[in-house]
Every structure is written in C-alpha cells, then in structure tokens.
C-alpha positions as CSV (number, residue, x, y, z in Angstrom):
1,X,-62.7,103.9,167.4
2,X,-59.2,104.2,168.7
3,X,-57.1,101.3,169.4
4,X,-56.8,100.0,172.5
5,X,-53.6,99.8,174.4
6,X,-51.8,97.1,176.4
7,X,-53.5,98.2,179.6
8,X,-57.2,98.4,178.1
9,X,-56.4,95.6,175.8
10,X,-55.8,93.5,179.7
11,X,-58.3,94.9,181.4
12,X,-60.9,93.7,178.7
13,X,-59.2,90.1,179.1
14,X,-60.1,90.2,182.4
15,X,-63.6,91.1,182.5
16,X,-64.1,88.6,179.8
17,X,-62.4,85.9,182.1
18,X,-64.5,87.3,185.0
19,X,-68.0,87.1,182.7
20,X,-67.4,83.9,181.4
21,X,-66.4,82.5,185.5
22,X,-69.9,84.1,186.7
23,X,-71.9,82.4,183.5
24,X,-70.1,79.1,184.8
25,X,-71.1,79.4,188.6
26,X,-74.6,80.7,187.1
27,X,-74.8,77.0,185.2
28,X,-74.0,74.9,188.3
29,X,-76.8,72.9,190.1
30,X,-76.4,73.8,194.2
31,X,-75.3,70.6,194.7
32,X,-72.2,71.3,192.3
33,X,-71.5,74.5,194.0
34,X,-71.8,73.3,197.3
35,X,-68.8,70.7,196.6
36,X,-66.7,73.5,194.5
37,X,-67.3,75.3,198.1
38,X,-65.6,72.0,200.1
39,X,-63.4,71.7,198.2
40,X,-62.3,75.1,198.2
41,X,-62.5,74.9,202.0
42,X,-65.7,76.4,202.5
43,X,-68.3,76.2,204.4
44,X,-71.6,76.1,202.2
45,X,-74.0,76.8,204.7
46,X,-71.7,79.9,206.4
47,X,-71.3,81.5,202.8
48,X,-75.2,80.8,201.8
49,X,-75.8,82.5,205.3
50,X,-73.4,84.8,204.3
51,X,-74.7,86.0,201.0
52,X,-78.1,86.3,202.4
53,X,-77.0,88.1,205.4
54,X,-75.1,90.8,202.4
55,X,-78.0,90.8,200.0
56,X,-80.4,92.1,203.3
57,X,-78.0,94.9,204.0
58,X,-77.7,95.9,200.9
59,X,-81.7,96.2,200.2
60,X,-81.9,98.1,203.5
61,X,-79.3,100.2,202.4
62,X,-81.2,101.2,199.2
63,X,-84.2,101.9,200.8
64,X,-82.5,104.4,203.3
65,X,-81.1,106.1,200.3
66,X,-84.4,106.1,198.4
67,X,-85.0,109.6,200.9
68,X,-82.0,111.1,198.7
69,X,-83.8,110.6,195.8
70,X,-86.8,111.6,195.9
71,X,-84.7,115.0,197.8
72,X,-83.5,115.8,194.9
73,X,-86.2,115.5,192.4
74,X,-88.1,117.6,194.4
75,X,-85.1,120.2,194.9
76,X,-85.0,119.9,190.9
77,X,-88.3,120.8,190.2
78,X,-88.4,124.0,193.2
79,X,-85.3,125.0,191.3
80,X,-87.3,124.6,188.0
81,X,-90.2,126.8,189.2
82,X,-87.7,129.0,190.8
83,X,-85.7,129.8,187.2
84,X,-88.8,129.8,185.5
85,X,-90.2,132.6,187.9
86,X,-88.0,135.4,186.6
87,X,-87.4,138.9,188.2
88,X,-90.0,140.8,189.8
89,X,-89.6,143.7,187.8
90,X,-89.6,146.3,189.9
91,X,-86.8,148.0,191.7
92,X,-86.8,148.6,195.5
93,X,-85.1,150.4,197.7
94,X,-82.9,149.2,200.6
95,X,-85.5,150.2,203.3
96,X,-88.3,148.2,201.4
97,X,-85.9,145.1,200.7
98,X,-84.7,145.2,204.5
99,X,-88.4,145.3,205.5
100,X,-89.8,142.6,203.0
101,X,-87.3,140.4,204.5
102,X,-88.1,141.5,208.3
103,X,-91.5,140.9,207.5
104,X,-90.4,137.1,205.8
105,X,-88.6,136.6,209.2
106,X,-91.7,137.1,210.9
107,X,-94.2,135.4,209.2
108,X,-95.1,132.1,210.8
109,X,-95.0,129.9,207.8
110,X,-91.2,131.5,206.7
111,X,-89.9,132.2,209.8
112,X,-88.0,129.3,210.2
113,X,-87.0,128.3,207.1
114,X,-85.7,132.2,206.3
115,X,-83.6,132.0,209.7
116,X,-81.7,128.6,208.5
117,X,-81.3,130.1,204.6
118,X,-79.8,133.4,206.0
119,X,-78.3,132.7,209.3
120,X,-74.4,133.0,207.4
121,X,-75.6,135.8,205.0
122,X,-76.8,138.8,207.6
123,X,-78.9,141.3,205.6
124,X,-77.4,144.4,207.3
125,X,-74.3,143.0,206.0
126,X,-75.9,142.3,202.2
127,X,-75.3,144.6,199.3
128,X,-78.7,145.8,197.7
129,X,-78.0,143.3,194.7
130,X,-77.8,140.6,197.5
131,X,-81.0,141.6,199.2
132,X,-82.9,141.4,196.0
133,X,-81.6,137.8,195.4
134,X,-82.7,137.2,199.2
135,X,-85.8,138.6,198.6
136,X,-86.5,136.6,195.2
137,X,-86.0,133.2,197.5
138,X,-88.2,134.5,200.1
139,X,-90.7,135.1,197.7
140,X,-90.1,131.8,195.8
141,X,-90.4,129.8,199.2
142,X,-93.5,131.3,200.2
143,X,-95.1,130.6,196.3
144,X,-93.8,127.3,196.9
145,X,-95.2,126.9,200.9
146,X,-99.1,128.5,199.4
C-alpha cells in the first residue's frame, strides 16, 4: 500500500467525521432529533415530510430504471448467442447477399426491425464484407425472433 498524501490523508478525515455524525443522528430517539431540528431552525414536520416526499421519488425513480436493466441483460445474452453463432461458412456472392437481405426486408416478422438496423448503412452502398456482416445479423435476428 502506498502512503497516502495530504489530500487523501483529509479526505479520509472527513468521511470519518461524516460516519461517526450519521452513527450519532442514527442513536437519537425522534424526540432528540426533533429538538436538534428547532434548534437548528427547522421545521420537523416540513423535513419529515420532506424526506418522505425524496425517499418516494427516488423508489420511483429506480423502478423506471429497472426497464434498463433488464435491456441490457437481455442485449447481453443476444450478443452472447450472436458471438457464439460463428460464420456461416460459405461464401456468397453480391447478388445472393443483396437478395438474402431484400428477401429479410420483406419478411413480415424482419421487416421492420431490418429497416431501423439498416436505414444509415444502404446495402447498395455496402462493400461485400459489409453485406455478409448485414446478412449474419439478419440471420441472427430471425434465430433469435423463431
């Protein structure tokens, strides 16, 4: 371990100081913090109301981020399957990638999702090497829609 320096060394103070304040609050009956609050000039029943008022935002807030979540352990594990998929194996040409793709465009259960994933990335304007990487997510989303 290195040794601190005068910066860390303060910092660590502080969060001592701060520790030890909270474990003191923590010990007080409500009736002991409700006069600390007087005589601070505060209103106990505004800063209960307050704190509850905080505590509920902050619990709804969590639970509308719980959707990111679960997003991304489910992108995660597509991603997984994807990797673990490997190449197709077989080398097309630019017709048959074009037309695999026009086909993906087409098909009901793609058609949309194919549109928003390509709709910067025209294939006319694709090298062959990008087709095949279109065409490998094509064929991963439609494993992954069956």
């Amino acid at each position: 371990m290195t040794k601190r320096n005068a910066r860390q060394e303060w910092d660590a103070i502080e969060k001592l100081a701060v520790e030890d304040e909270m474990d003191r609050i923590l010990a007080l009956s409500d009736a002991e913090l409700d006069r600390e609050l007087v005589d601070a000039g505060f209103d106990p029943k505004v800063e209960a109301e307050k704190g509850a008022a905080m505590a509920a935002d902050l619990v709804a807030h969590r639970h509308e981020q719980a959707w990111q979540a679960e997003a991304e352990a489910k992108l995660a594990r597509v991603q997984s399957r994807f990797a673990a998929r490997g190449s197709r194996g077989e080398k097309l040409t630019r017709a048959e990638l074009e037309g695999r793709i026009a086909m993906a465009r087409t098909d009901p259960r793609l058609a949309q999702p194919v549109s928003v994933m390509f709709r910067n990335r025209p294939a006319e304007k694709a090298t062959d090497e990008e087709l095949e990487a279109m065409l490998e997510e094509i064929e991963a989303l439609a494993e992954h829609e069956e």
